[in-house]
C-alpha positions as CSV (number, residue, x, y, z in Angstrom):
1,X,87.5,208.7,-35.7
2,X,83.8,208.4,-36.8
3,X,85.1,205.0,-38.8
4,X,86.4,203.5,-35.3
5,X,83.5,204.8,-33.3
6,X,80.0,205.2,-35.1
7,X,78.1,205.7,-32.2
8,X,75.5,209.1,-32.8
9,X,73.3,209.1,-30.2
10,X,73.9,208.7,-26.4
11,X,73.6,205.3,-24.8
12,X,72.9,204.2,-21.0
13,X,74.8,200.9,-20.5
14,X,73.5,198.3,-18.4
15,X,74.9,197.3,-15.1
16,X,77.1,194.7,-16.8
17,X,79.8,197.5,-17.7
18,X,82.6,197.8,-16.4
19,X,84.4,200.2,-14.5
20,X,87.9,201.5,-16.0
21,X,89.3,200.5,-12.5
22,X,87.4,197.1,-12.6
23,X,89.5,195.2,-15.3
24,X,92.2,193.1,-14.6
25,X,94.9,191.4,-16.3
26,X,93.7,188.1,-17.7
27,X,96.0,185.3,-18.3
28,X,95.0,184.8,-22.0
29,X,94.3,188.7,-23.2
30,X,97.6,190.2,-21.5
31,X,98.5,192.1,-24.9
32,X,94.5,193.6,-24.7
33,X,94.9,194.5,-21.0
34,X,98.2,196.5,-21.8
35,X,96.8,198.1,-25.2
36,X,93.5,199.5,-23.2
37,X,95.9,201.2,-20.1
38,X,98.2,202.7,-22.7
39,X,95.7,205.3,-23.3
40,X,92.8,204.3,-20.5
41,X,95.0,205.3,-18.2
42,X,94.2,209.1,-19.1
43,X,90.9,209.0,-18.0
44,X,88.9,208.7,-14.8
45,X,88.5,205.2,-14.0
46,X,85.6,205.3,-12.4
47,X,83.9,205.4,-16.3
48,X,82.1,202.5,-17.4
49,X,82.4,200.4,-20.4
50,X,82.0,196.9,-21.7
51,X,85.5,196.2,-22.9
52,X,85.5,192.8,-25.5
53,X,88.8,191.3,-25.0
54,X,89.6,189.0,-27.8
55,X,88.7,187.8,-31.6
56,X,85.1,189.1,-31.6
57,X,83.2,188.6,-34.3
58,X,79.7,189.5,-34.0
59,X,78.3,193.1,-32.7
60,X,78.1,193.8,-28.7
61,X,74.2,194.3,-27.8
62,X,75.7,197.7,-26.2
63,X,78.1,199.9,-27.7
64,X,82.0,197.8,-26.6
65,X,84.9,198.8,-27.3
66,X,86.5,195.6,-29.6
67,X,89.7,194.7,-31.9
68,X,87.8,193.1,-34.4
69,X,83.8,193.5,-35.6
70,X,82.2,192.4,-38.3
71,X,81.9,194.6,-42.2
72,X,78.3,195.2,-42.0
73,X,75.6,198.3,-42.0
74,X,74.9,196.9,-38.7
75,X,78.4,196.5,-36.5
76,X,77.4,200.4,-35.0
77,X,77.7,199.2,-31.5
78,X,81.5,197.7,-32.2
79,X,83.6,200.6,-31.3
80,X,87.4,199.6,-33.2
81,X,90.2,200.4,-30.9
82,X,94.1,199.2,-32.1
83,X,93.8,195.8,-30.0
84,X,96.8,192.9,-29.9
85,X,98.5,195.3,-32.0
86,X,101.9,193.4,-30.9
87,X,100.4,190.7,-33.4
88,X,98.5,192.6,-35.8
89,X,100.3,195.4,-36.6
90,X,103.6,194.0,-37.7
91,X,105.1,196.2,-41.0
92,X,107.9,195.8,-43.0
93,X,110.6,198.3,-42.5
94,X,112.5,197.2,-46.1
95,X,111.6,194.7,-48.6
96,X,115.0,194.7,-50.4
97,X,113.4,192.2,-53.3
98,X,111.4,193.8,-56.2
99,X,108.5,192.5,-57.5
100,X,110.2,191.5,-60.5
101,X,112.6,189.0,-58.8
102,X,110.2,187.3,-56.4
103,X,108.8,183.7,-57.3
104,X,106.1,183.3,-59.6
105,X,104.0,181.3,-57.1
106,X,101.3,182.1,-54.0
107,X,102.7,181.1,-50.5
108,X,100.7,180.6,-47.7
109,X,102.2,179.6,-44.1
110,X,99.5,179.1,-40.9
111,X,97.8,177.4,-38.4
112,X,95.0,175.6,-39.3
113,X,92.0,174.8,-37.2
114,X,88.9,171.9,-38.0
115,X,86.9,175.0,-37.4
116,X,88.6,177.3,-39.6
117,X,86.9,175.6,-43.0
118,X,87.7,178.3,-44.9
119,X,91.0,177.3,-44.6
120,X,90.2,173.8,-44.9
121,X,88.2,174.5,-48.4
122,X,91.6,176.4,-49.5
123,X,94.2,173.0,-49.0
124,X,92.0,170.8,-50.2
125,X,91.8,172.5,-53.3
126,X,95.2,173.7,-53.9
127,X,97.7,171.8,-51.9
128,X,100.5,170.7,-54.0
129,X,99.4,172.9,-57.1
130,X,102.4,174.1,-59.1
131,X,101.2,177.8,-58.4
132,X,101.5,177.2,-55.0
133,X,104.1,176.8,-52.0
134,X,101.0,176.7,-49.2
135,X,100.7,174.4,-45.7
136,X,99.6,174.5,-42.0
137,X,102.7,174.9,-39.3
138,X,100.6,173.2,-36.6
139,X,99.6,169.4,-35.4
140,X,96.1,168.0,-35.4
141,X,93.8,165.6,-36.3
142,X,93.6,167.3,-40.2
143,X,95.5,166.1,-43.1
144,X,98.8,165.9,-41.9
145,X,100.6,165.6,-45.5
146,X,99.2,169.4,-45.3
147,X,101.9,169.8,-42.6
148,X,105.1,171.9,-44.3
149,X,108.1,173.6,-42.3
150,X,107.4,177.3,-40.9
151,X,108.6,179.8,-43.2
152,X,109.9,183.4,-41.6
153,X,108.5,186.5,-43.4
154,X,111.6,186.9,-45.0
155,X,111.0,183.6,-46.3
156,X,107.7,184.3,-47.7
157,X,108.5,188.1,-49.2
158,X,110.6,186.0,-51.8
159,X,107.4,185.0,-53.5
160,X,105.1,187.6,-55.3
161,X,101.6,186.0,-53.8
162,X,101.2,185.8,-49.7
163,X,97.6,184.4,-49.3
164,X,96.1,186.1,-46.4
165,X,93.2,183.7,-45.2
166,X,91.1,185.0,-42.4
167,X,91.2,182.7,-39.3
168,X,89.3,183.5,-36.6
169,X,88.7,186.9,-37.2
170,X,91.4,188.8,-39.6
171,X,94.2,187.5,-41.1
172,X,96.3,188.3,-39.0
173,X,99.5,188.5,-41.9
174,X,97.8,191.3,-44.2
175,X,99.4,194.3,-42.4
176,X,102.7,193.3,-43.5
177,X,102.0,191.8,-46.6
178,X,100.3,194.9,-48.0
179,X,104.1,196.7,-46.1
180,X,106.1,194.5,-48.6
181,X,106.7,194.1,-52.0
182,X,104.6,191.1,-52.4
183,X,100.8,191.0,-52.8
184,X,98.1,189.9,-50.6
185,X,95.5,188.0,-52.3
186,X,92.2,187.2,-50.8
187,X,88.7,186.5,-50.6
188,X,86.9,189.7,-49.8
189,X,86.8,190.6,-45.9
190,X,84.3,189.3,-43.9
191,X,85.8,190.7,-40.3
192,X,87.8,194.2,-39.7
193,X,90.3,195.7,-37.4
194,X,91.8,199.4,-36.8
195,X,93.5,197.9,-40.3
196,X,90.0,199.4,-41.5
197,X,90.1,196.0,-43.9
198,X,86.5,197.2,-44.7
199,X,87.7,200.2,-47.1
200,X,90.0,198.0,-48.7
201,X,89.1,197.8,-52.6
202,X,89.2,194.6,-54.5
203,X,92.2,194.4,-57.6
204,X,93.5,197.7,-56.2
205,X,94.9,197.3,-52.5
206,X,94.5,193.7,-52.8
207,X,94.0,190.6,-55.3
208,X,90.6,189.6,-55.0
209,X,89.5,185.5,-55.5
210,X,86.1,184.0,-55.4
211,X,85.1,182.8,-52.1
212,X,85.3,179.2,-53.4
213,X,88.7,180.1,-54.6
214,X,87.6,178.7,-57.7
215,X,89.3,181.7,-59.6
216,X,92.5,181.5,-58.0
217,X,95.0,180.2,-61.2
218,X,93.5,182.7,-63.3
219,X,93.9,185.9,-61.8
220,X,97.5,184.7,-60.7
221,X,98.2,184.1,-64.3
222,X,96.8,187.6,-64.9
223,X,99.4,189.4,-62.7
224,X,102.4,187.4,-63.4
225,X,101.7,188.7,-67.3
226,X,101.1,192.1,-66.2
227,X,103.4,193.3,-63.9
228,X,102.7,197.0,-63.9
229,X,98.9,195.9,-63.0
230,X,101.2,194.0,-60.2
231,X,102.6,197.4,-59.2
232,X,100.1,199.4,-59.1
233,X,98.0,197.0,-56.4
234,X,101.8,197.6,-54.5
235,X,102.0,201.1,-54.6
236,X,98.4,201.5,-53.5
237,X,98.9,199.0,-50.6
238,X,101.6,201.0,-49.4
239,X,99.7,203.9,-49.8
240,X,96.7,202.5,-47.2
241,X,99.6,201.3,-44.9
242,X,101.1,204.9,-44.3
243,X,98.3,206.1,-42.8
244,X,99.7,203.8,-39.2
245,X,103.0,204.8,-39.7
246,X,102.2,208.3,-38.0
247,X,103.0,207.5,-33.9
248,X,101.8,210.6,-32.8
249,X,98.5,210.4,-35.1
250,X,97.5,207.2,-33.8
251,X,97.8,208.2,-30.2
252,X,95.4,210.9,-31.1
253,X,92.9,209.0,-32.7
254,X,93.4,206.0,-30.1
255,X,92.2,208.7,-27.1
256,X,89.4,210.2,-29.4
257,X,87.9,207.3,-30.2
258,X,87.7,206.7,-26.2
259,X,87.2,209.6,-25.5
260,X,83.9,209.6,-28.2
261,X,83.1,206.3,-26.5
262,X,82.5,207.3,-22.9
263,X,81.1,210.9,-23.5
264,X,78.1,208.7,-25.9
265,X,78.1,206.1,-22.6
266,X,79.0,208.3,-19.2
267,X,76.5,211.1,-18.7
């Protein structure tokens, strides 16, 4: 709850919030609009908020409520709530393939956007390396012998390395990667969800590269020769994933954390 919402001291909002009653659905955030009335439908509506639809990625100037905020000592006024969850939080049920059998390569299947240069940096390095089976699904004015077929998530738990790239926030494919038998490997997180990707620790939940990826072939190398390593970053994942799996807990938290928000906000 205090991870979500690490708001301390009361706050009066300015007279840009938002009443509870006041929001609408919006053509482009419809998953947003139906995530807030699951549980903001237990409250008055008459309470006031600033309510951040979308892929935010700085801190609100007021305390908001937000899927996404920065990992910073300074993202206090981002209040997490579990956001788009129809795309984020995607697990795997069964991942019938061990470790052991899965290809010894890195797969990586996604749009990419001229803005998204992190992406960019990540082609134009490896694109066609042996170690990896990686390209962008969608058409632009980029590279376009970067363009490979879409691959299902089936398809891509037959390899042992899912890249998970933030895009314009999180990457949106570590929930289920870290659900699988396959292992996310990444730069370190920039961005966070209700995922809480900010207590994730590096060579332990996750394989950690270099932000200029320049390490990449080397710690690859490293966990195809040591496969219990490999198994342990698995187990661990799996660990960190069951803490969503609880229904009934994440109701409760969802309504705390609201509940924490308003009682800071309304008074």
């Amino acid at each position: 709850l205090n991870y979500y919402n690490q708001l301390k001291e009361k706050y009066i909002l300015s007279q840009d919030a938002q009443k509870l009653s006041e929001i609408k659905l919006q053509k482009n955030h419809k998953t947003y609009y139906f995530d807030l009335l699951e549980y903001g439908r237990y409250f008055n509506q008459h309470l006031k908020g600033h309510f951040l639809f979308g892929d935010i990625t700085k801190t609100p100037k007021e305390p908001g409520l937000v899927k996404s905020r920065p990992i910073n000592n300074q993202n206090t006024n981002s209040i997490i709530l579990k956001w788009n969850k129809i795309r984020h939080f995607t697990f795997i049920s069964k991942d019938d393939l061990p470790y052991a059998k899965k290809k010894d390569q890195l797969v990586f299947r996604a749009k990419v956007h001229s803005s998204q240069t992190q992406r960019i940096k990540f082609l134009e390095k490896y694109y066609g390396h042996k170690l990896c089976n990686i390209g962008k699904v969608n058409s632009n004015s980029l590279n376009s012998n970067w363009m490979a077929k879409r691959m299902t998530i089936n398809e891509q738990l037959h390899y042992k390395f899912i890249l998970c790239l933030e895009g314009n926030d999180v990457a949106s494919n570590l929930k289920w990667v870290m659900s699988s038998n396959s292992i996310a490997v990444m730069p370190k997180p920039k961005f966070e969800t209700w995922f809480m990707e900010g207590i994730l620790v590096a060579d332990h939940h996750y394989i950690l590269i270099k932000d200029d990826y320049s390490d990449l072939e080397e710690k690859l190398n490293f966990y195809i020769e040591n496969p219990k390593k490999a198994s342990s970053i698995i187990e661990n994942a799996h660990k960190h994933v069951s803490q969503f799996q609880d229904q009934q807990r994440e109701d409760l938290l969802s309504l705390m954390v609201i509940d924490k928000y308003f009682k800071k906000t309304n008074y």
